[in-house]
N, C-alpha and C positions, 0 to 999 in steps of 0.2 A: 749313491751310485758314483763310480770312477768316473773318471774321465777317458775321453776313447787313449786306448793301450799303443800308440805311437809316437815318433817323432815329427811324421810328417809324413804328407801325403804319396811319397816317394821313396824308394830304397835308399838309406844314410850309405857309406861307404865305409868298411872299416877302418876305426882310427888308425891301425898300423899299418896301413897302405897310404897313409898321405905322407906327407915331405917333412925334413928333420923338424922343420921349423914349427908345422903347423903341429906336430904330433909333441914338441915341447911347449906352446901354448896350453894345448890342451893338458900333458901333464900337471902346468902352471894353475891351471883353472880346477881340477883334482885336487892339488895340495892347500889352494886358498879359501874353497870352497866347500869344497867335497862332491863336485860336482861338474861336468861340460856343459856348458849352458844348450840347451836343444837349438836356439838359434846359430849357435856358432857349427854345431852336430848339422843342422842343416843346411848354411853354407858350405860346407866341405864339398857340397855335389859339385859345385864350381871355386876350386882350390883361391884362384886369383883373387875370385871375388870376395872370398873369406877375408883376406887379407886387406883388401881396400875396406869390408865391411868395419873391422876391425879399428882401421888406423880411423878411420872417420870419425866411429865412435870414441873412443880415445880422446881424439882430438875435442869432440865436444863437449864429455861429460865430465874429464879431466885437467883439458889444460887451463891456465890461468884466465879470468873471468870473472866478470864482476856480478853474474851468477851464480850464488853458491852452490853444491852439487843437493843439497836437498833440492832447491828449487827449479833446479833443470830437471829431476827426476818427479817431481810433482806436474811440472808442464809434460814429463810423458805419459803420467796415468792421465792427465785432464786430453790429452790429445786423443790416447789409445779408450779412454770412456767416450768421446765424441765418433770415434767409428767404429768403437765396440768389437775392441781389437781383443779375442780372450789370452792370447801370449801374453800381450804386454801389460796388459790390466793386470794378470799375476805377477809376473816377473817386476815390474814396476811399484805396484804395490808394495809389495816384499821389499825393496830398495826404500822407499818411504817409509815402512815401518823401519824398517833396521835406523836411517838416519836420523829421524826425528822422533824415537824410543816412543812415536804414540799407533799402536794399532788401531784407534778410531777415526785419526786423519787419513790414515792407508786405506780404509772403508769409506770414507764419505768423497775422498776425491775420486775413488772406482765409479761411486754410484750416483755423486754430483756433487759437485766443488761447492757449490753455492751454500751447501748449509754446514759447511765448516768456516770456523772463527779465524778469519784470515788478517793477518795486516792489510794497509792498503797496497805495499808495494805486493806484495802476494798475489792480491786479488786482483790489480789493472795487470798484471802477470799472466794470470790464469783466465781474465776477461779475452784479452789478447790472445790467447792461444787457442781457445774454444772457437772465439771468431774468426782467425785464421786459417784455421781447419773447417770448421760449417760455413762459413758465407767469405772466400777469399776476395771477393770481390769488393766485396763493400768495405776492404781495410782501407783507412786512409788518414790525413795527417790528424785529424785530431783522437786518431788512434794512438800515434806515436806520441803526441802529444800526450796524452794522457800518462803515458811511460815515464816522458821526465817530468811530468811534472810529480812523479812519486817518486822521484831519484835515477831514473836508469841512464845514462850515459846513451852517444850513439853506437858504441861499440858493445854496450850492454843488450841495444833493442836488436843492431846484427847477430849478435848470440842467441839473442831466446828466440828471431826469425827463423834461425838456420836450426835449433834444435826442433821448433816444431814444425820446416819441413823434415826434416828427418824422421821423426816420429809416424809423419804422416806416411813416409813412403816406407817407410820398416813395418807399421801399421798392414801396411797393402801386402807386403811382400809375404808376411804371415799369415795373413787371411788366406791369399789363394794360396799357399801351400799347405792349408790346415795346418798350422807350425801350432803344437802342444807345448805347455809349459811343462817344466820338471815338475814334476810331483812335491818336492821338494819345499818348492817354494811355499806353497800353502800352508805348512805347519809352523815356518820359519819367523820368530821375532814375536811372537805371540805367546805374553806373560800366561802362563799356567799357575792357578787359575787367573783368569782376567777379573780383573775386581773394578768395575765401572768406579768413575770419582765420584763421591760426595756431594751435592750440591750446598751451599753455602748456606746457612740459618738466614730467612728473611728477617730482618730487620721492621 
């Protein structure tokens, strides 16, 4: 069975009624893609705030960081599987598979980080973001601690703080507008046919 036939819980606007700028984005996002991502389709209700949307993300997932962009995009499926966010769990995933060419880590951090074979700096990553998001309270220094002592710099632990508030509040903002992922995504990066690996001859 499909998934419900919208982009969101509310009338989108047509794309050529918005402003030069936003309507060359989205051509941008067409030709790179082949596709307007439904989050950005659904920002457009509020043109401004497309645009801050926008640059934020950018700013996080993109600019220079001692994050790599696999690993900022792993802290969004672990964040959006913690509030069972279904946009970003697709859209996310999908980003996971494309980057790290493995479709079984894109499925196990959807449905729990815990039983994929993570490094350590990975996992006090993804320890950290799960409990940032489910019990914000109880973070504290030998959380951070825990960061460097796996390598992360303080500028490293302010990036992955600020990605997974971000996560958390793009999370929310999808929720309550039923924000649908493109169709799209679902089929994308997934070896036809999949051919599970091998497991090693016991010894």
């Amino acid at each position: 069975m499909p998934q419900p036939d919208h982009i969101c819980a509310y009338p989108i606007p047509d794309a050529h009624t918005l402003d030069d700028d936003l309507q060359q984005v989205f051509g941008k996002c067409i030709d790179k893609l082949g596709l307007v991502p439904n989050v950005l389709a659904t920002y457009s209700i509020r043109p401004q705030r497309l645009r801050n949307f926008m640059a934020m993300y950018n700013e996080l997932m993109f600019s220079e960081s001692g994050l790599s962009k696999l690993e900022r995009e792993m802290v969004a499926v672990v964040v959006s599987s913690a509030n069972r966010c279904y946009y970003c769990l697709v859209a996310h995933g999908q980003a996971v598979r494309a980057l790290s060419g493995d479709p079984e880590l894109g499925e196990m951090l959807v449905m729990n980080y815990r039983v994929a074979q993570l490094d350590a700096r990975q996992r006090a990553m993804l320890d950290f973001a799960w409990k940032l998001t489910t019990t914000p309270a109880e973070v504290g220094p030998a959380d951070r601690q825990r960061l460097h002592d796996v390598g992360l710099s303080a500028e490293d632990v302010f990036d992955l703080s600020e990605t997974v508030a971000f996560y958390n509040f793009s999370n929310r903002v999808a929720t309550a507008l039923d924000m649908m992922p493109n169709r799209e995504y679902h089929g994308m990066d997934r070896p036809e046919p999949f051919q599970p690996p091998v497991p090693a001859p016991k010894s």
